[in-house]
N, C-alpha and C positions, 0 to 999 in steps of 0.2 A: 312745577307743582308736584311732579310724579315725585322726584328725587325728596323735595321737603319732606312727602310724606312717610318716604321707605327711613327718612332720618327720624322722624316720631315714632315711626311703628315698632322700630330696628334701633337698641341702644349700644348693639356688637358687644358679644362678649367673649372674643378672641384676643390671642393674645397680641395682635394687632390691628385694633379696632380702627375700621374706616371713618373719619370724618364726612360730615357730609359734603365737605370742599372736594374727597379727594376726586382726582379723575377717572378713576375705576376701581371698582372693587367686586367682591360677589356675596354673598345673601343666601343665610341658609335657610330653604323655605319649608323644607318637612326634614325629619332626620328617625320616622320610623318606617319599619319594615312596610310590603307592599300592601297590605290589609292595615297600616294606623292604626295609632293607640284609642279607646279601645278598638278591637276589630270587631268583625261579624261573630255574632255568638259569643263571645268571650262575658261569662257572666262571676265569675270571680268579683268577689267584695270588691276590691279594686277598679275595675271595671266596671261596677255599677256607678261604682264614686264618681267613674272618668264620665259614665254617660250620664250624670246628675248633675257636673261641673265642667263646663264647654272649658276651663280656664286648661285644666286635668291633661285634656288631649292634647296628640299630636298629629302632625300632618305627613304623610309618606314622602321618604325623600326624594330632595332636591334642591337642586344651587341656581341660583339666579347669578346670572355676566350681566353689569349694570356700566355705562359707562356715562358718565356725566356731562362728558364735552362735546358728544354728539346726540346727545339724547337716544341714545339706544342701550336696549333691553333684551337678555335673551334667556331660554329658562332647559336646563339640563332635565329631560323628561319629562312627557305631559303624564303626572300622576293621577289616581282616581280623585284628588283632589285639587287638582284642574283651576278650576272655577275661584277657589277661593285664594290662592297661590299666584293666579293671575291678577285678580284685587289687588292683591297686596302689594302689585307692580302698576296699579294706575289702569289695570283693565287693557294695556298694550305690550306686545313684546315685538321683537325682529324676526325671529327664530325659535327653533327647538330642537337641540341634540339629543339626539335618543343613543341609552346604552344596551339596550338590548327587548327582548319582546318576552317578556313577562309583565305580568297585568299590573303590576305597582308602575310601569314606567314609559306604560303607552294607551293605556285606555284613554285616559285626557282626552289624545285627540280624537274621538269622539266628539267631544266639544267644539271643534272646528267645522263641523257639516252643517248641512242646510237645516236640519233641525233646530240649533243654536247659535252659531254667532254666523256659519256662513261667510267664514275665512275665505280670501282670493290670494292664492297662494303665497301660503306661509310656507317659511322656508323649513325643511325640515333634514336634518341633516343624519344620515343612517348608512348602515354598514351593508354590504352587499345579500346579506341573504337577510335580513334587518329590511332593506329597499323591498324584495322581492317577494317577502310576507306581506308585506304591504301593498304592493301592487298586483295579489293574486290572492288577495282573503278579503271575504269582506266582513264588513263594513268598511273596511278600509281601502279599497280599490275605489271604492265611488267619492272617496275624498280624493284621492287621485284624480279620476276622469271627470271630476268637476270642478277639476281646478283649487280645489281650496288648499290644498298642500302641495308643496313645489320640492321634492323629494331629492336633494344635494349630496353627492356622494361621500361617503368616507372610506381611508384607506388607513391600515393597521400602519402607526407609526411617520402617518405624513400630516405635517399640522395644515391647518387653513385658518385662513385669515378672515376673522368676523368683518373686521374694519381695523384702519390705521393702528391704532393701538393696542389690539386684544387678538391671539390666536389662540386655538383649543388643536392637541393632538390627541388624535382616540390610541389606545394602549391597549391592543387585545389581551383579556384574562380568561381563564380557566372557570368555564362557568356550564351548568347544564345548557344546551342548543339545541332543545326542542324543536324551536322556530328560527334562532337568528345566533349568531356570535354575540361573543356581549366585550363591551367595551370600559374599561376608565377614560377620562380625560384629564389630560395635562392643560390647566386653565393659565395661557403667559402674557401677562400684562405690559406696563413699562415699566416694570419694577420690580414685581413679584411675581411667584409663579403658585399655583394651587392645583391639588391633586386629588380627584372625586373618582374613587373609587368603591360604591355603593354597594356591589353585588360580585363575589367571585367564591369559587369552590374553595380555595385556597390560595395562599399569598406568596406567589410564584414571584421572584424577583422584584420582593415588596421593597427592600433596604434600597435597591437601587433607585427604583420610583422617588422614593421619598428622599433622596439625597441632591433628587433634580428640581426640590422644589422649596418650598418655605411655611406651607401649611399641606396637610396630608390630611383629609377626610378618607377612613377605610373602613371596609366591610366588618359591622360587628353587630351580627342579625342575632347570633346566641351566645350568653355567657358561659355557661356550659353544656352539659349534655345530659342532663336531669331536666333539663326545662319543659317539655313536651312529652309524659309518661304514654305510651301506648301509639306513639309516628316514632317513624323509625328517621332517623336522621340522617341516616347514609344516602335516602331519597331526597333530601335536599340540604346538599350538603354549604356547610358556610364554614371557613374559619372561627375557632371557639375565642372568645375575648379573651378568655383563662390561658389558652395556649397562645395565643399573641402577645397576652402582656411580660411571658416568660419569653418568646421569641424576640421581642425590640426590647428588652430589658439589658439586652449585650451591645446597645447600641449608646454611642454616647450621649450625653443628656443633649446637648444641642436636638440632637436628630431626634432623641424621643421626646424634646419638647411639641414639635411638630405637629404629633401623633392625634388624630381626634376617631373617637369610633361613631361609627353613623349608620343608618339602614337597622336600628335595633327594634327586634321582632316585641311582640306585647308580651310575651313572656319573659323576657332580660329584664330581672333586680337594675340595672343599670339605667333602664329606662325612668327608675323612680326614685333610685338612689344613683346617680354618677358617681360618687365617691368611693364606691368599691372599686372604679377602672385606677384612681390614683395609683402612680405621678401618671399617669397618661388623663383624658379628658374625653367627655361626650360631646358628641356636638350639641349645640344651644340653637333653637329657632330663632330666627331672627340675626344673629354672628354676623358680621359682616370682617371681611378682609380685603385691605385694600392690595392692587394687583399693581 
């Protein structure tokens, strides 16, 4: 029933749309920056449009590992938008890989405490100072000490295996670590391999990433550097989509078919026009690829 339903909700608009036969694929479940379209305060005409027309919005990203022959589910980040992300999967997952601790990509769980569903530990899969925020800040410690998250290690560059079919390798990138490392994951199926890379300062050894795989979601939180007059952007800094699409534009078309930009903050034209990233592509909520 879960799977029927992610095939109504989910018409995949990748360039390798999953069937709902197939036996795994992943599921794009947000594809904006960590505040969603609109965000807080954002009152721009646009923005009002968005908060008048629920159709308008987007959800903070995130990938769902969906495998059909075991009936398991797993969901890359619990975003502030959690609750609805997890719906959209039947109200159950296995797991949750976390890429790093900033508030688009771990608040979620929050939603695992006694307060609201009251998780018995869910597996949660995190990087070592990623584990160690978590198990020494709270709110988050008492999901811990209560068991409702079961906190699984990861190691930069060693994959683990969800189940028979599906492993995930975290890819440490160059990102502010305030609190934690932050990571991509190499998502490898029986068949195809996919690459969520949401959040990184810059695209250190991007071409190689993306040549180990068959779809590439990357960080493109801003199209240029006009977008936010009066923050300075050197404090949070992201790859510009404008200097990316010149950087993989040396890349042959195979490889820059790949290419989708994802994590785009509510200020990126591309959030409402995608057509200015052409030949490259935004990600689409809902996209499925099979793995």
């Amino acid at each position: 029933m879960i799977f029927a339903l992610l095939a109504l909700l989910y018409a995949g608009a990748g360039s390798q749309p999953a069937p709902a036969s197939a036996p795994a694929y992943t599921v794009v479940l947000g594809l904006a920056q960590d505040g969603g379209y609109p965000q807080a305060g954002c009152e721009r005409a646009d923005c009002v449009t968005a908060w008048n027309n629920p159709k308008l919005r987007r959800h903070v990203a995130s990938l769902a590992i969906v495998d059909t022959t075991t009936h398991e589910q797993w969901m890359i980040d619990a975003t502030p938008d959690f609750p609805e992300q997890l719906h959209v999967l039947g109200g159950r997952i296995n797991g949750i890989l976390l890429t790093h601790a900033h508030i688009g990509h771990y608040l979620g769980l929050a939603q695992l405490g006694r307060e609201v569903i009251g998780a018995h530990e869910m597996p949660v899969y995190a990087m070592p100072r990623m584990r160690a925020f978590l198990e020494h800040n709270g709110p988050w410690d008492q999901l811990v000490r209560l068991h409702n998250i079961d906190i699984r290690p990861l190691e930069d560059g060693v994959a683990v295996r969800l189940n028979a079919n599906i492993s995930v390798t975290p890819v440490v990138v160059p990102h502010r670590g305030e609190y934690s490392e932050t990571v991509a994951f190499i998502v490898k199926g029986p068949n195809r391999s996919i690459l969520w890379m949401p959040d990184a300062d810059r695209l250190e050894h991007a071409e190689e990433l993306i040549a180990r795989v068959d779809v590439a979601y990357v960080d493109g939180t801003f199209f240029d550097a006009k977008e936010l007059p009066g923050r300075n952007l050197a404090e949070i800094p992201h790859p510009l989509i404008r200097d990316s699409m010149q950087r993989f534009a040396k890349l042959p078309a195979s490889e820059r078919a790949k290419i989708r930009f994802v994590h785009l903050n509510q200020s990126n034209p591309a959030l409402r026009d995608p057509s200015i990233v052409r030949p490259f592509a935004v990600a689409v909520e809902g996209e499925r690829e099979r793995l």
